[in-house]
ZAMARFI-308720 format. One line per 4 residues: for each residue x, y, z of N, C-alpha, C, O, CB. Coordinates in pm, 1 decimal, m for minus. Glycine has a CB too. Layout:
// ZAMARFI-308720
X,Y,Z,X,Y,Z,X,Y,Z,X,Y,Z,X,Y,Z  ...
***
This chain:
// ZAMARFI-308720
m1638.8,1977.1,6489.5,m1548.8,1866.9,6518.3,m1549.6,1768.4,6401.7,m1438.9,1726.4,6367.8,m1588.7,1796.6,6649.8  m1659.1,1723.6,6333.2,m1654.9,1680.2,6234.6,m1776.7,1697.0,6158.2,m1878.3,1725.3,6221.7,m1615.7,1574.5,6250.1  m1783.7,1683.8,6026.5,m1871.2,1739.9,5948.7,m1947.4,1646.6,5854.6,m1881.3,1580.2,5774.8,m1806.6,1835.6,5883.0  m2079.8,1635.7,5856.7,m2190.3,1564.3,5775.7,m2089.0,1521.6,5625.0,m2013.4,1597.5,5564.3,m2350.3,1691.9,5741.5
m2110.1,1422.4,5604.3,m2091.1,1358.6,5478.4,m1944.8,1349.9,5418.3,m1883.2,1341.6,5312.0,m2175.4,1427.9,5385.9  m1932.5,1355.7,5527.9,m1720.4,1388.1,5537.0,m1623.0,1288.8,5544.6,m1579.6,1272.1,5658.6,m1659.4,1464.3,5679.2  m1577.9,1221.6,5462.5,m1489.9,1082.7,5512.7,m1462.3,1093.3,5658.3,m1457.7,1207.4,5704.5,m1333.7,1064.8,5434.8  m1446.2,1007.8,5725.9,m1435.0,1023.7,5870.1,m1361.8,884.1,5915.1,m1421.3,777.4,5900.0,m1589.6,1049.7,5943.7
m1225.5,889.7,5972.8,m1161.8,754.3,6055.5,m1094.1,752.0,6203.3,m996.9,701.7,6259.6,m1046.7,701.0,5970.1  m1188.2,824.3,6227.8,m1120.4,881.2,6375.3,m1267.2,898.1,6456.7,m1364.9,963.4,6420.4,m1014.9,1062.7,6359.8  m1246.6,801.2,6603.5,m1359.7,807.8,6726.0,m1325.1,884.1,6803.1,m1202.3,891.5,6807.8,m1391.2,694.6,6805.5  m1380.1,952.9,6874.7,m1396.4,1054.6,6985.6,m1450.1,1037.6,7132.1,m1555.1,977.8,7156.0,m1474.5,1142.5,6935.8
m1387.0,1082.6,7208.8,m1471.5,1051.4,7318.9,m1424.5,1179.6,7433.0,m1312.8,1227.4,7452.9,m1441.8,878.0,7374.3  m1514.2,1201.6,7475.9,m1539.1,1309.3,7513.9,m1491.7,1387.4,7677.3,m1575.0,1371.2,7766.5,m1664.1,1293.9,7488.2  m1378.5,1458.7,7709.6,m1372.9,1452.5,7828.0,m1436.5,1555.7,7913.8,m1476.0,1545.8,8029.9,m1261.1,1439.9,7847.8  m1438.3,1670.8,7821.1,m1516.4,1792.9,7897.3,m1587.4,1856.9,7811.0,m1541.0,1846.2,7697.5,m1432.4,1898.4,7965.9
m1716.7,1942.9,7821.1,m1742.3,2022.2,7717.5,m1879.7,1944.3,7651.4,m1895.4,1822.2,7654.4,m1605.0,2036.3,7619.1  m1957.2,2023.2,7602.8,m2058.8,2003.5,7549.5,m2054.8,2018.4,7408.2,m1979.2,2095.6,7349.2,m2139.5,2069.2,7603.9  m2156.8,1925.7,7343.3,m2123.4,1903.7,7155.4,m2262.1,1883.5,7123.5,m2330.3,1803.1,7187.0,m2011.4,1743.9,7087.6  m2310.4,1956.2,7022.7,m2408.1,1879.7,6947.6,m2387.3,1788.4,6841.7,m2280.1,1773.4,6783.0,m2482.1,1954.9,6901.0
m2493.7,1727.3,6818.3,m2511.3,1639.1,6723.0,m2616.3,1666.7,6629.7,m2737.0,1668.5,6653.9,m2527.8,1525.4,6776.1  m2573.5,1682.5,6548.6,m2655.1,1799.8,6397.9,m2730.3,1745.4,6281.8,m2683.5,1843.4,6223.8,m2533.6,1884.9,6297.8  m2790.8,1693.6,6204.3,m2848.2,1629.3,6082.5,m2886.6,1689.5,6005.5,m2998.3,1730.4,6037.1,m2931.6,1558.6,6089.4  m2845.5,1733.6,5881.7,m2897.2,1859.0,5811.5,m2891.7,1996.3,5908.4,m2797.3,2042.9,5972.4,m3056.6,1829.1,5764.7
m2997.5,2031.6,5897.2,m2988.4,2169.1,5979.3,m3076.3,2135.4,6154.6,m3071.6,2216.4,6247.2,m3092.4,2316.7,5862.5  m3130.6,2034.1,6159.5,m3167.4,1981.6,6274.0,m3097.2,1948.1,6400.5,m3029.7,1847.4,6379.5,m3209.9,1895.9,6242.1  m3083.4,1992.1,6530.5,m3016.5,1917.1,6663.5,m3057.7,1796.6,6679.6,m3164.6,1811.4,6738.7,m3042.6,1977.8,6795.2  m3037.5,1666.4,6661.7,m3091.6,1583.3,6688.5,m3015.8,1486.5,6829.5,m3071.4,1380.3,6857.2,m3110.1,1532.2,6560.3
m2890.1,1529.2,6912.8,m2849.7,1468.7,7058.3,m2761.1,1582.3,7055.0,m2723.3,1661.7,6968.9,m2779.4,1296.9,7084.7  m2734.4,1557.2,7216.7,m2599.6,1624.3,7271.0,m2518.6,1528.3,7320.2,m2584.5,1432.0,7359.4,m2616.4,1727.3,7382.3  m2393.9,1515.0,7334.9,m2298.6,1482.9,7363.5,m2211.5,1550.5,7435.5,m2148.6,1643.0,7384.0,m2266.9,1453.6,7287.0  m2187.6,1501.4,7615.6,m2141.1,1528.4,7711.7,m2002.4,1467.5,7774.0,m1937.6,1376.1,7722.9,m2233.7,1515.9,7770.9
m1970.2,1537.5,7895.7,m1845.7,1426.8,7926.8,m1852.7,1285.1,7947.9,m1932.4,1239.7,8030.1,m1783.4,1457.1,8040.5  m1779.9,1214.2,7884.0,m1778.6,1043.7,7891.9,m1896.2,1006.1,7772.0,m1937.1,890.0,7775.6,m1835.1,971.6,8078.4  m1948.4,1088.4,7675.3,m1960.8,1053.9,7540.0,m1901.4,1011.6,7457.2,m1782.9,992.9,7484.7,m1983.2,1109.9,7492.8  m1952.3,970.2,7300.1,m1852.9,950.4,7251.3,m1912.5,964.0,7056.9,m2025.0,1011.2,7040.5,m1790.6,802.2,7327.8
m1848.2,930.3,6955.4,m1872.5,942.9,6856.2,m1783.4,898.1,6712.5,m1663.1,920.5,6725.7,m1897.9,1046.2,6877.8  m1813.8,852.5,6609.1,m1738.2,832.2,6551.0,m1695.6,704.0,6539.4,m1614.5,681.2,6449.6,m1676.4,899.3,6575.7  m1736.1,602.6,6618.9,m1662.0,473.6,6645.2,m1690.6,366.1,6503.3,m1640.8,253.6,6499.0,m1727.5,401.5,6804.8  m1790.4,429.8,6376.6,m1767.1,367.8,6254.8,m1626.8,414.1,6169.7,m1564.5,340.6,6093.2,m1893.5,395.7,6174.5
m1600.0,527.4,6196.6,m1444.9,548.4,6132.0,m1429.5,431.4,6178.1,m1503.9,357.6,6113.5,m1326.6,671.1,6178.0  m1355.1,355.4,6279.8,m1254.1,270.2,6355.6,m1279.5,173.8,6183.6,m1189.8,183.6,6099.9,m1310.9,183.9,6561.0  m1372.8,110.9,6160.2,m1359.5,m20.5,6132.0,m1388.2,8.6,5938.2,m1346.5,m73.0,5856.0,m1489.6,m130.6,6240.5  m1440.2,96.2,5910.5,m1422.3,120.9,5831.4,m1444.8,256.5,5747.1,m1506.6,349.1,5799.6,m1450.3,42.3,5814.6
m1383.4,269.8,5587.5,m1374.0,414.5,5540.8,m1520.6,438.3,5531.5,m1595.4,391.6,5445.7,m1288.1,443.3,5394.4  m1549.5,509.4,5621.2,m1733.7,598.8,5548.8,m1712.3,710.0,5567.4,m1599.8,755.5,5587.7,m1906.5,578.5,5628.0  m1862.7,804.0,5562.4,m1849.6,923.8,5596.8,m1947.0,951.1,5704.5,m2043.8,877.8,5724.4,m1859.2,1004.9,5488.0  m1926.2,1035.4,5759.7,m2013.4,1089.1,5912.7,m2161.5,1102.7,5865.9,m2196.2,1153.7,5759.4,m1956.1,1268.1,5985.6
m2244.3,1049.6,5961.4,m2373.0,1047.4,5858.6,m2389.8,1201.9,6012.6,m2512.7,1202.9,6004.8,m2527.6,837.0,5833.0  m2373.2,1262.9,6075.2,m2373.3,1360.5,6123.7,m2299.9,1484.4,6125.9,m2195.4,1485.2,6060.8,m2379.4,1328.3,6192.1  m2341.8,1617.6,6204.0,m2234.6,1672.2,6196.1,m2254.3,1688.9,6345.4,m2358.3,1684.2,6411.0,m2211.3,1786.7,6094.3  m2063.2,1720.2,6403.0,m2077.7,1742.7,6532.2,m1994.1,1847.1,6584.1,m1871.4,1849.1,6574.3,m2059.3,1631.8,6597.3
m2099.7,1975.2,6666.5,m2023.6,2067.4,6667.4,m1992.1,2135.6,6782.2,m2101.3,2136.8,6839.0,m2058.7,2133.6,6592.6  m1911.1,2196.2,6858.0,m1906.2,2230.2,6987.8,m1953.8,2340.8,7036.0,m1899.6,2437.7,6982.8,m1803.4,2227.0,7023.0  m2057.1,2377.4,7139.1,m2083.1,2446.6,7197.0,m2075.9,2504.2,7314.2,m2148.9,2584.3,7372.6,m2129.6,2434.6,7178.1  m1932.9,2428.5,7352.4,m1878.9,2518.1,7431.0,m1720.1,2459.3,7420.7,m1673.1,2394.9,7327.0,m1955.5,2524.7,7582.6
m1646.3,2504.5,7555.8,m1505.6,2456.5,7505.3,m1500.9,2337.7,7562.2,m1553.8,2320.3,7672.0,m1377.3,2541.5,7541.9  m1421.6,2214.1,7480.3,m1414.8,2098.1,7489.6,m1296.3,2029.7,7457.2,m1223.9,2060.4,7362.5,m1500.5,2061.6,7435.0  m1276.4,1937.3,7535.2,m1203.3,1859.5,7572.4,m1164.0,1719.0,7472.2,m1159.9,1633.3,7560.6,m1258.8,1840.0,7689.8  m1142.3,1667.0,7380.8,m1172.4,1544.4,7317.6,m1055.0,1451.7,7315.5,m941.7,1491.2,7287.7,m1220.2,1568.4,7182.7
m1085.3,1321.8,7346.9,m985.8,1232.1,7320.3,m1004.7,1156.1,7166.1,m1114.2,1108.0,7137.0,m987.8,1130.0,7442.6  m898.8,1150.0,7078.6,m926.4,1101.7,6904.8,m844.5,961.3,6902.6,m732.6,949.3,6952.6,m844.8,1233.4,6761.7  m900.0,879.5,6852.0,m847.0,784.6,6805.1,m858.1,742.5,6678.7,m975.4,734.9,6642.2,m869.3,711.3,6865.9  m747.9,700.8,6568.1,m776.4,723.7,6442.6,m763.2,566.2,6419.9,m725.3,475.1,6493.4,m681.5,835.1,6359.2
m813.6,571.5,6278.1,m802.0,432.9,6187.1,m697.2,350.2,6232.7,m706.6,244.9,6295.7,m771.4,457.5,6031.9  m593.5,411.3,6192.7,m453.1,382.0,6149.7,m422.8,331.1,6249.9,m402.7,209.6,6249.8,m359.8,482.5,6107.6  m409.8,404.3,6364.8,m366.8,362.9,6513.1,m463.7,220.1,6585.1,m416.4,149.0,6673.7,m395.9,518.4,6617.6  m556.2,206.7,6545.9,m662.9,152.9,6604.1,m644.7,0.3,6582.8,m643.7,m96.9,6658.4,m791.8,212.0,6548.1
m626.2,24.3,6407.0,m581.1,m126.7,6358.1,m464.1,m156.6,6402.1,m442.7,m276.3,6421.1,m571.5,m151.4,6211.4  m376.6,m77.9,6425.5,m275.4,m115.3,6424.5,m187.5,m240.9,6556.1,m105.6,m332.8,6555.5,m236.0,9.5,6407.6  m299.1,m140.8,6681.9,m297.7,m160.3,6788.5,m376.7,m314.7,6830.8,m331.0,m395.9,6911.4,m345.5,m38.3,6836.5  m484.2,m326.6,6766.1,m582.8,m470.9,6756.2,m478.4,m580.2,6660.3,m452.5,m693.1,6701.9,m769.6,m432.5,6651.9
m453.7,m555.9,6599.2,m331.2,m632.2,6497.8,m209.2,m694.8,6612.5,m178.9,m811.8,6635.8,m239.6,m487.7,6368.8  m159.2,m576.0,6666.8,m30.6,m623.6,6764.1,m111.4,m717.4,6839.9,m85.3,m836.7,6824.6,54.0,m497.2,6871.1  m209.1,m682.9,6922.5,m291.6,m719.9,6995.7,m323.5,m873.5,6970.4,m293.9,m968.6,7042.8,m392.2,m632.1,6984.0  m372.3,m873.5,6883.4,m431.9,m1015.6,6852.1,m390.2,m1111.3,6834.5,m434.3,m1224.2,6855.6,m485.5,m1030.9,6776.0
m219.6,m1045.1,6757.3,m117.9,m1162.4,6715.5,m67.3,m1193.8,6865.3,m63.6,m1316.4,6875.2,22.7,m1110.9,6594.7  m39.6,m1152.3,6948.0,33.1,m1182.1,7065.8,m108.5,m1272.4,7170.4,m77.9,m1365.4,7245.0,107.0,m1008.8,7138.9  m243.6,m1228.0,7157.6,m320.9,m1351.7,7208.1,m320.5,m1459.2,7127.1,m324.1,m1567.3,7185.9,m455.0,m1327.3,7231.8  m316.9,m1461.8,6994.8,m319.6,m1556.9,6959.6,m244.1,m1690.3,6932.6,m263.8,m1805.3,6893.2,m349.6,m1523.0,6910.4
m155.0,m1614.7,6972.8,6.4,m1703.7,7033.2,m30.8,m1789.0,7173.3,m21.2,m1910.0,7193.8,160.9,m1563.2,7091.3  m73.1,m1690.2,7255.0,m142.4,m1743.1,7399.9,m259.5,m1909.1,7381.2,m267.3,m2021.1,7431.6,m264.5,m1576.9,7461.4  m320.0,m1837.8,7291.1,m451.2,m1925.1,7259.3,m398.5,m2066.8,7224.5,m434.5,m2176.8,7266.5,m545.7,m1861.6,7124.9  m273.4,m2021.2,7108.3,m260.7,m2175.7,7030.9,m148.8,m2215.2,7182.0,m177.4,m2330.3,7215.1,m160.1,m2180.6,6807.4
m84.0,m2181.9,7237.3,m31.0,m2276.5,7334.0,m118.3,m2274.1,7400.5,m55.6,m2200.9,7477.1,84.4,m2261.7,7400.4  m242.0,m2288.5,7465.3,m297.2,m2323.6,7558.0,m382.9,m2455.8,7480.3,m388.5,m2566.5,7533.8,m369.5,m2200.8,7627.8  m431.6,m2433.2,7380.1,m506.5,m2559.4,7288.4,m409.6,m2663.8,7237.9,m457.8,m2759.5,7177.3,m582.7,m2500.8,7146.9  m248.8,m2655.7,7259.6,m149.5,m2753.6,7212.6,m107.2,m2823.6,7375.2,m8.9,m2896.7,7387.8,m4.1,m2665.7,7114.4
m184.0,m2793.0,7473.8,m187.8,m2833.0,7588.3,m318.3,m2904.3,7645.6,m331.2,m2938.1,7763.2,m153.7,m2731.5,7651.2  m407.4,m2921.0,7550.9,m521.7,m2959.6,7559.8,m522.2,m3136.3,7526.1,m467.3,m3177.4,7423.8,m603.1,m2863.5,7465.7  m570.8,m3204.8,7596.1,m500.1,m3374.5,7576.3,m612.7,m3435.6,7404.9,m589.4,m3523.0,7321.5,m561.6,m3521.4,7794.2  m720.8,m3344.0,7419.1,m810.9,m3381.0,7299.2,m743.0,m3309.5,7167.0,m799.0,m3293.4,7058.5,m977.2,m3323.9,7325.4
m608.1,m3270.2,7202.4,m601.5,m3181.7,7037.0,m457.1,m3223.1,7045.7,m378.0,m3134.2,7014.2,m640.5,m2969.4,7014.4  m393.9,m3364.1,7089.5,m303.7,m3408.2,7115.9,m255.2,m3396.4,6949.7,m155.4,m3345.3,6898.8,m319.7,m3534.5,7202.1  m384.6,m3474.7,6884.8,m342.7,m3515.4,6723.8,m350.5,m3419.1,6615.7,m314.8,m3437.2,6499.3,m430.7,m3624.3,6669.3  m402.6,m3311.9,6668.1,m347.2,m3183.5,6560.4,m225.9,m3132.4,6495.6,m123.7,m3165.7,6555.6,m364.8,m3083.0,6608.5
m214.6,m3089.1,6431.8,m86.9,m3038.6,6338.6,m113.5,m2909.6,6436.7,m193.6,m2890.6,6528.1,m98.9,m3021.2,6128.9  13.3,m2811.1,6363.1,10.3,m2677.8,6419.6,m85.9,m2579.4,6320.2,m151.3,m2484.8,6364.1,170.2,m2621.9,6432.3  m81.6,m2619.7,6179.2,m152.7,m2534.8,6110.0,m336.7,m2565.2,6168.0,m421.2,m2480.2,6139.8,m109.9,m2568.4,5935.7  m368.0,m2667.0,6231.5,m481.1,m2708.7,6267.3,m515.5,m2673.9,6380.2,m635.7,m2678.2,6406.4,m492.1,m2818.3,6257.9
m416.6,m2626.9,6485.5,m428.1,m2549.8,6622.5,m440.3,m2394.6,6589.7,m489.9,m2313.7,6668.1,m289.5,m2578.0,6723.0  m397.2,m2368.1,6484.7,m357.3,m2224.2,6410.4,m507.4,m2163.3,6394.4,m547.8,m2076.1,6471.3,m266.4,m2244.1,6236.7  m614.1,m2233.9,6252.5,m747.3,m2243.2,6260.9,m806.0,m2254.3,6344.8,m885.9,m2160.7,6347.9,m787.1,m2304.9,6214.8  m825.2,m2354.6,6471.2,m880.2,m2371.3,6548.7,m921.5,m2246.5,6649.8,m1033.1,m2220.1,6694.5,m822.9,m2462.0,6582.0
m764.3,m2161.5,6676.6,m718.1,m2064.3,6753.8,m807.6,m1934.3,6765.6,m845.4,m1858.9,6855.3,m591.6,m2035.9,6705.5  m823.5,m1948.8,6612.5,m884.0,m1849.8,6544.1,m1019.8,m1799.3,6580.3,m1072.1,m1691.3,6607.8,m885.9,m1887.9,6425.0  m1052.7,m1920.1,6568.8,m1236.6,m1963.8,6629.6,m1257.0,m1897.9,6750.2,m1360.3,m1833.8,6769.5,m1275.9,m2146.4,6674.8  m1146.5,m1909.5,6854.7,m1159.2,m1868.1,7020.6,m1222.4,m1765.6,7096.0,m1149.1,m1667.1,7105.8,m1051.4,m1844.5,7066.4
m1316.1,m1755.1,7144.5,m1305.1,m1619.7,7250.5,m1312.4,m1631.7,7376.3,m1333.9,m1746.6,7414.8,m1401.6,m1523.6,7237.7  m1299.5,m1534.4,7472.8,m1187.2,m1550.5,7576.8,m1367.1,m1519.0,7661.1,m1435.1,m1420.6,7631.9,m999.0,m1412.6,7586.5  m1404.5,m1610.1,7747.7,m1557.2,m1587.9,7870.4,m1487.5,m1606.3,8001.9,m1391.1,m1678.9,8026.0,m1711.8,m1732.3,7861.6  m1576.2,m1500.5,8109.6,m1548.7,m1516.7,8169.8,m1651.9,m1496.8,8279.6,m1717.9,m1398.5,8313.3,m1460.0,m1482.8,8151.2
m1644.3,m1627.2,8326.6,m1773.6,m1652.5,8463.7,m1733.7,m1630.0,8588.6,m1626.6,m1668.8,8635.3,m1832.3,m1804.9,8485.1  m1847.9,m1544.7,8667.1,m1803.1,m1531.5,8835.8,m1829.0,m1624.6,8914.6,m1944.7,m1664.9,8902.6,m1861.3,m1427.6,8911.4  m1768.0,m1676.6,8991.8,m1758.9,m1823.0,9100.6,m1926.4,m1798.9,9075.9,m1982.1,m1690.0,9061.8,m1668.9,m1814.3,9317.6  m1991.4,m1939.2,9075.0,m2122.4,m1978.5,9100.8,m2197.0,m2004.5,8935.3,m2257.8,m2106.4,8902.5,m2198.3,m1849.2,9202.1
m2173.8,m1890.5,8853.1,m2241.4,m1874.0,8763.1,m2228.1,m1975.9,8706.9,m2121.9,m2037.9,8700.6,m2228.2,m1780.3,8703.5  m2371.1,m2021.4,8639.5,m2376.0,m2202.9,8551.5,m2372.7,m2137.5,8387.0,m2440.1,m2055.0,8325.4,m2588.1,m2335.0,8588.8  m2277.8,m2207.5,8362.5,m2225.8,m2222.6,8196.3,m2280.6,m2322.2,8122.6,m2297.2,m2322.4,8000.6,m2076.8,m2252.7,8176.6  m2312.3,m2420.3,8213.1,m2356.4,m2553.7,8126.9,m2436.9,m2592.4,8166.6,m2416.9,m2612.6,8286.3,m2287.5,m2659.2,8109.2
m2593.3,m2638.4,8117.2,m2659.3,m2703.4,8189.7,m2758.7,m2825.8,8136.4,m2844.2,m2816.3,8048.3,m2715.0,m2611.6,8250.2  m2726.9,m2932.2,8206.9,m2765.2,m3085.1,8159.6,m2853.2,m3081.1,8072.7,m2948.3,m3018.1,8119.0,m2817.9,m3178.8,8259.0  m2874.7,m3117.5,7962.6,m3002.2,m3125.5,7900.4,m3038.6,m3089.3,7800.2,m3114.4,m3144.2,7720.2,m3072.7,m3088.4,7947.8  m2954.3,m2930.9,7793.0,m2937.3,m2886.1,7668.7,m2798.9,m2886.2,7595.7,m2687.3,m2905.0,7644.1,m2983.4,m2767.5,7673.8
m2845.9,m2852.7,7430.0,m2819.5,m2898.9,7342.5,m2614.1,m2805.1,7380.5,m2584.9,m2687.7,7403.2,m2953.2,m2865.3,7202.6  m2547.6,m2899.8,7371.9,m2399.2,m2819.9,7395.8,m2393.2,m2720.0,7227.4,m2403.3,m2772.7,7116.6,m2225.8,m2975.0,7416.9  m2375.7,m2579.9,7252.2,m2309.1,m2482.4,7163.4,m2183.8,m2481.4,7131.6,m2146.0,m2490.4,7014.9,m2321.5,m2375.1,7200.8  m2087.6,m2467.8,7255.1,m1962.2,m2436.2,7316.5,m1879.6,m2514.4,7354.5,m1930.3,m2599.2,7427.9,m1970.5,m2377.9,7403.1
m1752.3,m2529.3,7336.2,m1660.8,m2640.9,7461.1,m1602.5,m2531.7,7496.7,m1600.6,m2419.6,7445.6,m1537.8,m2786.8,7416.8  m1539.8,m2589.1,7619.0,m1457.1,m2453.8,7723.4,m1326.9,m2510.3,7732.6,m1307.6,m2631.5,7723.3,m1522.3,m2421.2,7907.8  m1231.0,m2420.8,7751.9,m1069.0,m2514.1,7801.1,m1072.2,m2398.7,7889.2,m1089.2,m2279.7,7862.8,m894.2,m2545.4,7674.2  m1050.7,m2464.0,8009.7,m1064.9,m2406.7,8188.6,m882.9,m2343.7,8135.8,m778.9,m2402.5,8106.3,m1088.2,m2593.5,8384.7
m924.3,m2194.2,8146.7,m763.8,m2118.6,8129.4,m675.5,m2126.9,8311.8,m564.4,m2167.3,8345.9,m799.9,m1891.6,8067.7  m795.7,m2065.0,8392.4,m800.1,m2064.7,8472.2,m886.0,m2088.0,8607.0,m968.4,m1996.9,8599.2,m767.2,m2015.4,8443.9  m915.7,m2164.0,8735.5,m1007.4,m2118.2,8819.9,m1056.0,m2272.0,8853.1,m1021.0,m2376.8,8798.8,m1117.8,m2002.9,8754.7  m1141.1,m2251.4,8952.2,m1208.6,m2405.9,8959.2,m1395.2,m2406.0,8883.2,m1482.1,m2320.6,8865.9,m1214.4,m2456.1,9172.1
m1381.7,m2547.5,8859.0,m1512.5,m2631.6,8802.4,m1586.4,m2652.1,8871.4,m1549.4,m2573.1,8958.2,m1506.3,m2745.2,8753.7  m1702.1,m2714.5,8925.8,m1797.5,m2767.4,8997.3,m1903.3,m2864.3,8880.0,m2021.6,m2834.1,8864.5,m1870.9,m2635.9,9080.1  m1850.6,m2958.4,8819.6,m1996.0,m3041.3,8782.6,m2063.7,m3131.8,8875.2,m2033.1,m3224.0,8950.8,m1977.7,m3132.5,8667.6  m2178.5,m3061.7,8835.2,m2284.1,m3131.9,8884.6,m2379.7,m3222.8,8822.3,m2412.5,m3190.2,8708.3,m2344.1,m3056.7,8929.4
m2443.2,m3351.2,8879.5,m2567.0,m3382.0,8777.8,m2687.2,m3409.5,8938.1,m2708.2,m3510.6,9005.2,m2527.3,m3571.4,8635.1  m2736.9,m3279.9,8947.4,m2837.4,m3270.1,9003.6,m2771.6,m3260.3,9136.0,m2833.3,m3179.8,9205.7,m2934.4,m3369.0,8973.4  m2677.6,m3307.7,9192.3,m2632.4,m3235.6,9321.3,m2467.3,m3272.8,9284.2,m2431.1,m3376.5,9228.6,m2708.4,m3308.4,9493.9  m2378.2,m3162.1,9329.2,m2244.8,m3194.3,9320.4,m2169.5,m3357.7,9331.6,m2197.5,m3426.1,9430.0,m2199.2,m3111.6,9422.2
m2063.6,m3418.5,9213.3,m2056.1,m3507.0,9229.2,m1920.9,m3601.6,9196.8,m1890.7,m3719.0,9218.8,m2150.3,m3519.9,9190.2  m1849.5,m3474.9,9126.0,m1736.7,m3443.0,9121.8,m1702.1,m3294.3,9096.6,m1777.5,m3208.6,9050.4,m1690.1,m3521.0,9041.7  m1551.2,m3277.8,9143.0,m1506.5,m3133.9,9133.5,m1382.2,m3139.5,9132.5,m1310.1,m3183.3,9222.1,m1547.1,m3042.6,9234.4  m1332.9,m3069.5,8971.3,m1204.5,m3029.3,8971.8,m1119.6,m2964.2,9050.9,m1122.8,m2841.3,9045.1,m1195.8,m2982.7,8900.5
m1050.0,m3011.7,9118.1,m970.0,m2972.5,9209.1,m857.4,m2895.1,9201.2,m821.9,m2811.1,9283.9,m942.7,m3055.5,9254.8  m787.8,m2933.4,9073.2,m632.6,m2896.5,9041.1,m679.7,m2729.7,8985.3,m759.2,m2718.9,8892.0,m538.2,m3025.0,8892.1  m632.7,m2631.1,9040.3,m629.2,m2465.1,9018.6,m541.3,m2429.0,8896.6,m427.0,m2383.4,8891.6,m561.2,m2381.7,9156.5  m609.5,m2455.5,8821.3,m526.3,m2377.1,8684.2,m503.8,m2277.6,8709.6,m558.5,m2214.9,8800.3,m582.4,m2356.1,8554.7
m410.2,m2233.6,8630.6,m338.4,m2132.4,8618.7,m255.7,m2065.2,8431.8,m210.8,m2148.1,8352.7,m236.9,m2183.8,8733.5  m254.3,m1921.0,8401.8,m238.5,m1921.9,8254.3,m138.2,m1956.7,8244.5,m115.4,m1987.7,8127.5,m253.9,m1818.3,8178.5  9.6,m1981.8,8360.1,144.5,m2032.5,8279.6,124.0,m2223.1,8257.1,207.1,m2299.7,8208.4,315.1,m1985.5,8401.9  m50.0,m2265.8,8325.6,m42.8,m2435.3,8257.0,m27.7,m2474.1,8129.4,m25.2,m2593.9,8101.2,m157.4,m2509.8,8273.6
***
């Protein structure tokens, strides 16, 4: 399937079928259904520091370079459209330019907590600010004492 020291830009993942995983002349894993391999092609040009070969008949799903970027590219530009209108709705970034919501945007990643779970807690040092996309708040300082009420939503 692919071969030791071989340019390689294409991940694999595995739907049926059994594969070894080879190093020199050594077996060193197998690779089964819902395996996978290859996922340094995705991000950049190297070569397979393995070889991987099938030992029986198999099934593989490929995803190449080309497609991969291409797809994270569409991808990203269309959240990141999302991102900067949600931070040009933010009352603290009232005084930003757009090229400054643009940067900012950039910075973003998208968390996501299950009702209860504590994100913040008094005392320590803040890492993070959050802009509530969606869902309700609960601050507390030592017992509940206010609580955001208003239910965001992503078309706010």
């Amino acid at each position: 399937v692919v071969q030791e020291e071989v340019e390689g830009d294409t991940f694999f993942v595995v739907e049926s079928g059994n594969l070894a995983v080879v190093q020199g002349i050594e077996k060193v894993a197998n690779v089964g259904p819902k395996g996978a391999f290859g996922e340094m092609g995705l991000l950049d040009m190297c070569t397979y520091s393995v070889s991987v070969i099938a030992e029986t008949d198999a099934v593989l799903w490929s995803l190449e370079r080309a497609v991969y970027r291409r797809t994270l590219a569409a991808f990203t530009s269309h959240s990141l459209e999302e991102v900067k209108r949600a931070l040009m709705s933010v009352t603290e970034f009232a005084g930003l330019d757009p090229y400054q919501i643009s940067v900012l945007a950039q910075g973003v990643r998208h968390a996501h907590f299950p009702a209860g779970e504590r994100f913040i807690t008094q005392g320590e040092i803040g890492t993070e600010m959050y802009v509530i996309q969606s869902g309700t708040v609960v601050i507390t300082f030592g017992k509940p004492v206010e609580r955001l009420h208003e239910e965001f939503s992503e078309t706010d």
